[in-house]
C-alpha positions as CSV (number, residue, x, y, z in Angstrom):
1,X,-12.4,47.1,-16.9
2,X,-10.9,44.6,-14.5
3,X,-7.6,45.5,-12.4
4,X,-4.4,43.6,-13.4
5,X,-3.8,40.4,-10.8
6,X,-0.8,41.1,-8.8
7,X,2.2,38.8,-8.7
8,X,1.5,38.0,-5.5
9,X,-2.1,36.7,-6.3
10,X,-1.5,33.7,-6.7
11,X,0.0,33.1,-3.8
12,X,-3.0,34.0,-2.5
13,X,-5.2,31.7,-4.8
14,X,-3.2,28.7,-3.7
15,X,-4.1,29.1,0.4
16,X,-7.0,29.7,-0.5
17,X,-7.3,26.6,-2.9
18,X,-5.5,24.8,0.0
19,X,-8.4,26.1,2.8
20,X,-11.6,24.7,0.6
21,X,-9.6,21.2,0.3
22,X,-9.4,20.7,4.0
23,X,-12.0,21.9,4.5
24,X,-13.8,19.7,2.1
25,X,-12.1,16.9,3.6
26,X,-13.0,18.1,7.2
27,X,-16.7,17.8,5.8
28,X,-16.3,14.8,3.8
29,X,-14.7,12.9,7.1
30,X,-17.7,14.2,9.7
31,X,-20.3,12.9,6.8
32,X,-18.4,9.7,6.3
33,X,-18.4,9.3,10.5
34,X,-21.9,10.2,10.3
35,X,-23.1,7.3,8.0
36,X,-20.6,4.2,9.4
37,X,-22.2,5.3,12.9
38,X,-25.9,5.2,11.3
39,X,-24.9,1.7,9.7
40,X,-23.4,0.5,12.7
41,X,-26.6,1.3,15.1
42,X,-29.0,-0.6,12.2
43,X,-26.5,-3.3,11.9
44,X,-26.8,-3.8,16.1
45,X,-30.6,-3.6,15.6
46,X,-30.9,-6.3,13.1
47,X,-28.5,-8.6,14.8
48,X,-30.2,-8.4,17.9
49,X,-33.4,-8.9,16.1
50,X,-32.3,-12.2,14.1
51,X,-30.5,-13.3,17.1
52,X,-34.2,-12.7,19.4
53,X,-36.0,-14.9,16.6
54,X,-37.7,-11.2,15.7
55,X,-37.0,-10.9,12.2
56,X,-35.6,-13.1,9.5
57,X,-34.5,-13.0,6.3
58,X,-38.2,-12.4,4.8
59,X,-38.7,-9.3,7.3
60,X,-35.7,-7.3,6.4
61,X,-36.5,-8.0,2.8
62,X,-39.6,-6.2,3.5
63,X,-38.2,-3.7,5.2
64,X,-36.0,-2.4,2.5
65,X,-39.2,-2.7,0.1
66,X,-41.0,-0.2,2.7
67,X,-37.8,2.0,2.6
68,X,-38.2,2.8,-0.9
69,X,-41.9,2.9,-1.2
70,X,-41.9,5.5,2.0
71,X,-38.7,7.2,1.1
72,X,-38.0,6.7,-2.2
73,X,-34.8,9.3,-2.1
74,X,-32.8,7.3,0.7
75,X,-30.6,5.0,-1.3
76,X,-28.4,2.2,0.1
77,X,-30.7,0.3,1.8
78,X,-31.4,-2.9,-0.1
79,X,-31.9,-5.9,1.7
80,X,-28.5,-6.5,0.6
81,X,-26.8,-4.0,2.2
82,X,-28.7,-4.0,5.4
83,X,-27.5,-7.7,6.1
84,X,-24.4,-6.0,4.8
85,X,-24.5,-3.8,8.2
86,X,-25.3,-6.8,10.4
87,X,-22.4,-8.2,9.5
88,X,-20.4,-5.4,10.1
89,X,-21.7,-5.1,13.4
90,X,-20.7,-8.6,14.0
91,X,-17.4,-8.6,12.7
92,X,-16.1,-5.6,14.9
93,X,-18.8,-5.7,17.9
94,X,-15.6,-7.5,19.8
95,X,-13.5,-4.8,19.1
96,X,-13.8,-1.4,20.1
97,X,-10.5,-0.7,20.0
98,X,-11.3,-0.5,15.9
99,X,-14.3,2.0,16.2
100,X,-12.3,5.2,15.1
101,X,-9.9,3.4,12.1
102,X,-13.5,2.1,11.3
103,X,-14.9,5.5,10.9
104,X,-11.5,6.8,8.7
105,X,-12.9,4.7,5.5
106,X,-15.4,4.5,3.5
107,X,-18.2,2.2,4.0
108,X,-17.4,0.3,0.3
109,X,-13.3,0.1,1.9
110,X,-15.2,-1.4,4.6
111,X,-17.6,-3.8,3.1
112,X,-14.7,-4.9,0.3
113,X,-12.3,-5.4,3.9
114,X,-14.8,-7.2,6.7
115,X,-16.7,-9.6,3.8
116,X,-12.9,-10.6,2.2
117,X,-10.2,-10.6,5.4
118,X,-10.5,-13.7,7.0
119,X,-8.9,-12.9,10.9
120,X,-8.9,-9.5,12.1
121,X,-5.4,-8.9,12.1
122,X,-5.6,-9.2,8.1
123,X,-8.7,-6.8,8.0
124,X,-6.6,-4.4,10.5
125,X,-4.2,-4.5,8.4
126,X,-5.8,-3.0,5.1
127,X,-7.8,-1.0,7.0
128,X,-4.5,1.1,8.6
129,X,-3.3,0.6,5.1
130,X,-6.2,1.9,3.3
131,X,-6.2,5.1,5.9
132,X,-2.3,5.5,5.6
133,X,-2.2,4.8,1.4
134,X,-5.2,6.5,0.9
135,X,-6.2,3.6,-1.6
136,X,-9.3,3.8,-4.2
137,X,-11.9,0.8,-3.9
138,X,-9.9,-0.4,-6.9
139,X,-6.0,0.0,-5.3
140,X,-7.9,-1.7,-2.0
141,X,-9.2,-4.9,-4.2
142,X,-5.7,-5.1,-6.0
143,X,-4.2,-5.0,-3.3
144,X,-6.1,-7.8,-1.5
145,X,-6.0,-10.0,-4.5
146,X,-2.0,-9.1,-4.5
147,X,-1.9,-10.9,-0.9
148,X,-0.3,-7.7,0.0
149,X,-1.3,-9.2,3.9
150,X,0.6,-12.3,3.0
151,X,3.3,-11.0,1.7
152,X,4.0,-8.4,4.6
153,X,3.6,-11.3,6.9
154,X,5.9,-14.0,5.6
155,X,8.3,-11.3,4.6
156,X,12.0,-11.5,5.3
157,X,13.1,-8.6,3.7
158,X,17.1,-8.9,3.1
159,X,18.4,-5.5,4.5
160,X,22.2,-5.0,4.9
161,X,23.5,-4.0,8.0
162,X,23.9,-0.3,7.5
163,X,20.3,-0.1,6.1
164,X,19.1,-1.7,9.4
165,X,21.4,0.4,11.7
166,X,20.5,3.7,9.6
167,X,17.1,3.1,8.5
168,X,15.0,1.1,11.5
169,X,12.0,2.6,9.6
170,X,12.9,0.4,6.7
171,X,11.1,-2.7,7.1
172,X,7.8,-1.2,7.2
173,X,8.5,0.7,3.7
174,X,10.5,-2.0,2.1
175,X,8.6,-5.8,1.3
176,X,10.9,-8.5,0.2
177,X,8.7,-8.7,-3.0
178,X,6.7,-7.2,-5.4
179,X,3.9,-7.9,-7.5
180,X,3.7,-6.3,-11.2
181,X,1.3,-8.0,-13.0
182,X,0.2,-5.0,-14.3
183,X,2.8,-4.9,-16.6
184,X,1.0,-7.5,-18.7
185,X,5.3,-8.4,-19.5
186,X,5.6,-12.0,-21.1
187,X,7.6,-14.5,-19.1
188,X,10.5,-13.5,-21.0
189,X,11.7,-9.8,-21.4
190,X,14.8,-7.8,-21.2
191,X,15.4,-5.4,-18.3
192,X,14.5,-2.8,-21.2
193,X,11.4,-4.1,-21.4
194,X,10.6,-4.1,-17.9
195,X,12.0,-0.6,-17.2
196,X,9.9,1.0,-20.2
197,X,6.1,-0.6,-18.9
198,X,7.7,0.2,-14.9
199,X,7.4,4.1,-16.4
200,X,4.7,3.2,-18.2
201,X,2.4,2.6,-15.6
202,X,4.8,4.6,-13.1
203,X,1.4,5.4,-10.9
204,X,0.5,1.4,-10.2
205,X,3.9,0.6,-9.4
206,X,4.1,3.8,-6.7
207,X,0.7,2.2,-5.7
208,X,2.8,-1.4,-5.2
209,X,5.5,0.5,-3.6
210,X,3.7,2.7,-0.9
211,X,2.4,6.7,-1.6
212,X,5.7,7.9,0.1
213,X,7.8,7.1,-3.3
214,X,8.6,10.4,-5.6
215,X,9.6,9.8,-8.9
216,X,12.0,11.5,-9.9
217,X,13.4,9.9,-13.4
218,X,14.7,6.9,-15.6
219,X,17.9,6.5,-16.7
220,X,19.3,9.1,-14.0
221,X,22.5,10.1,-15.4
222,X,25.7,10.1,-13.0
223,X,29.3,11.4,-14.1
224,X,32.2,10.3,-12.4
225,X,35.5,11.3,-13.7
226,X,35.1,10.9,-17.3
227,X,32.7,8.3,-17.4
228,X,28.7,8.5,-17.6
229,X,26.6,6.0,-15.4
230,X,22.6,5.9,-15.8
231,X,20.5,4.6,-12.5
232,X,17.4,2.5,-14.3
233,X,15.0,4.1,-11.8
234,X,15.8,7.1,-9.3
235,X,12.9,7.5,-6.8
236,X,12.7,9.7,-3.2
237,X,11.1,8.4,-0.2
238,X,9.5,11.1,1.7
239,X,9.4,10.0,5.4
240,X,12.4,8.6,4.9
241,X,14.1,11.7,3.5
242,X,16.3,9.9,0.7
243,X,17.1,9.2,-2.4
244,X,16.1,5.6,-3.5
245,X,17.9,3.8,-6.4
246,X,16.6,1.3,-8.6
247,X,18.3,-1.3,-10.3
248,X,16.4,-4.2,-12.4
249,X,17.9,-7.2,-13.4
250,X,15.7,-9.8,-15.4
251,X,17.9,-12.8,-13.9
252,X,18.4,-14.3,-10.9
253,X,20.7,-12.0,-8.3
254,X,24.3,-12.5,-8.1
255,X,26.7,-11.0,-5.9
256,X,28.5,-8.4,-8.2
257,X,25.5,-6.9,-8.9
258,X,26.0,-5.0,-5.4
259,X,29.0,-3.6,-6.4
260,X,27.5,-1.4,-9.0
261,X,24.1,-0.4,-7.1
262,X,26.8,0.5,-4.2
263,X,29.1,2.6,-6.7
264,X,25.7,4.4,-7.4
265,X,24.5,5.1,-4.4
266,X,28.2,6.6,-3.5
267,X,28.0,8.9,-6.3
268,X,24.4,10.2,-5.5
269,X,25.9,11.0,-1.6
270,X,28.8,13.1,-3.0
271,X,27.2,14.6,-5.6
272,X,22.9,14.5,-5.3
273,X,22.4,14.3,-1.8
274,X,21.6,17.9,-0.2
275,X,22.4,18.2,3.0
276,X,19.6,17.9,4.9
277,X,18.8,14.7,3.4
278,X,19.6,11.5,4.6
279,X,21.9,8.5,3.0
280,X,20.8,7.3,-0.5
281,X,19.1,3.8,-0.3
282,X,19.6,1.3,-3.1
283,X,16.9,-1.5,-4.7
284,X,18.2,-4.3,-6.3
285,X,14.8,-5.6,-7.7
286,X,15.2,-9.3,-9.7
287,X,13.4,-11.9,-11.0
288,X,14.8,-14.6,-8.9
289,X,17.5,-15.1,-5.7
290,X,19.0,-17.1,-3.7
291,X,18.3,-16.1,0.1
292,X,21.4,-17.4,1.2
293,X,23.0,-16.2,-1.2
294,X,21.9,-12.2,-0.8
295,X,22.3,-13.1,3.0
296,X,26.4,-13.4,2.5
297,X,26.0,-10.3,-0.2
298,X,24.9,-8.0,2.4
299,X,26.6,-9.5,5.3
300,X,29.5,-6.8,4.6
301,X,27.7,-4.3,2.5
302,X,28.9,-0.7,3.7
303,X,25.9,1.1,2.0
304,X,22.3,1.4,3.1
305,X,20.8,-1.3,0.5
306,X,18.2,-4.4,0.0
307,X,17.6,-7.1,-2.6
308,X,13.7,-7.7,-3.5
309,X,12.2,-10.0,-6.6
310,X,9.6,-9.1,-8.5
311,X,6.6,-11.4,-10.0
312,X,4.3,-11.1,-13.2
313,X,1.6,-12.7,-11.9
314,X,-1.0,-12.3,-8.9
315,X,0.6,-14.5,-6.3
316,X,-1.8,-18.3,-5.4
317,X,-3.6,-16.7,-2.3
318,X,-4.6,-20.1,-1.0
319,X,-1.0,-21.1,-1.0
320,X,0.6,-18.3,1.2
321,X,-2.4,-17.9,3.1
322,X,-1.6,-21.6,4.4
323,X,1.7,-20.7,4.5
324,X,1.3,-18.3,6.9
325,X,-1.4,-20.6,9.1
326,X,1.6,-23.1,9.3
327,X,4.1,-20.7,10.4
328,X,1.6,-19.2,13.2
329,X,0.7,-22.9,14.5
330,X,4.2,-23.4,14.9
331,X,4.6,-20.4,16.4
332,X,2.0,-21.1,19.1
333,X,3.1,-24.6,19.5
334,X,6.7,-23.2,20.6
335,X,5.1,-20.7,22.6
């Protein structure tokens, strides 16, 4: 007959839980390190090869048919993915300042990354996103067709004063829009609708909004005096140590709406906030606005606070991808 587990044993059971996850990951990582580095040498060897006149497209062909007549157990090496590897060597040859965030993915997050991302800032860019996100293939090829790249680039996130002065951090976590497609919401819905599919599919939208984002409840009730106030969305953001309140409005921003998302955000200080945490940060995410107009809202805002919009549909890539070409041209032309 078996002893009784201890109270204590599971305290036990959990480090020791904890131990065999890193050190699955450890093993995971040196694996993963170990086949980029072995696709990376072939990839060098068939460029060189195809550049020399060696071998063409007929040779590796045959190549990968004598791969799995020889070795019929070593998968992954079509002729497909072997040009696969030549192009990754190509792509990053010129930059060896990328080998190590190179070696932190996957080799599908890097195939889906070098054969989509058209400079290498924009393949920098998911690749430090993909490593800090920890995003599936699937989050990775959302995000991409998102335009998440775009978006972060022709950004001008409208943060009030305080937020800027408090929160410097804030412009990396915050974007000035967000995509929800997800939601599958018809052009026209109530701010009901949209906060019941938000929960809904609460995971996706923390995937839109960044892994740091806790949630913590809907309809977060605050009492103040004798009156009851409900938050739509109450979130907290790890790194930045706070509590982050969402308000959704299904029309186009107007100034008074600050006055309520500020009147929250006082009563979670007094009243939420613990003390080692840091101010309360307010979201007022709409359907529409009027940059100049949230630019004179938050001129004078006292509280830590932004104004986003949301969209229904994946944004035209084509169109913001021109976008920002226009708005680098000019910037190179001025410079």
């Amino acid at each position: 007959m078996g002893k009784n587990i201890l109270p204590d044993s599971n305290q036990d059971f959990e480090k020791l839980l904890h131990y065999i996850q890193q050190k699955q990951i450890q093993v995971f990582q040196k694996v993963n390190t170990a086949l980029i580095d072995l696709y990376w040498e072939l990839g060098k060897i068939l460029s060189e090869k195809v550049k020399n006149n060696e071998w063409g497209k007929s040779v590796v062909t045959e190549f990968a048919k004598y791969i799995t007549s020889n070795a019929p157990d070593i998968k992954g090496f079509s002729d497909k993915n072997l040009w696969r590897m030549k192009q990754f060597y190509e792509t990053y040859v010129d930059h060896p300042e990328l080998s190590a965030l190179l070696r932190e993915i996957p080799w599908t997050h890097n195939t889906i990354i070098f054969s989509r991302c058209k400079s290498t800032e924009e393949r920098i860019f998911y690749i430090k996103r993909s490593i800090c996100e920890k995003y599936s293939t699937r989050n990775l090829e959302r995000q991409i067709n998102a335009s998440l790249y775009e978006r972060t680039q022709l950004g001008d996130e409208k943060l009030s004063a305080v937020m800027r002065e408090l929160e410097p951090r804030a412009k990396q976590v915050f974007r000035n829009s967000y995509v929800l497609e997800f939601l599958g919401l018809p052009e026209e819905h109530t701010e009901s609708d949209l906060q019941k599919e938000l929960v809904k599919q609460i995971k996706k939208f923390i995937i839109e909004l960044g892994k740091d984002f806790l949630f913590i409840d809907q309809e977060y009730k605050l009492q103040v005096g004798n009156s009851d106030f409900y938050i739509d969305l109450l979130f907290y953001h790890r790194e930045l140590q706070c509590l982050v309140a969402l308000e959704l409005k299904t029309d186009k921003f107007k100034p008074e709406h600050m006055g309520q998302l500020n009147f929250y955000l006082e009563a979670l200080d007094r009243d939420v906030r613990k003390p080692h945490e840091n101010p309360s940060i307010g979201i007022l995410l709409c359907r529409d606005k009027d940059e100049e107009v949230v630019e004179y809202a938050l001129s004078r805002n006292l509280k830590p606070s932004m104004v986003a919009e949301y969209h229904l549909q994946l944004p035209d890539k084509k169109m913001l991808q021109e976008k920002l070409h226009q708005i680098l041209d000019r910037k190179d032309t001025s410079e």
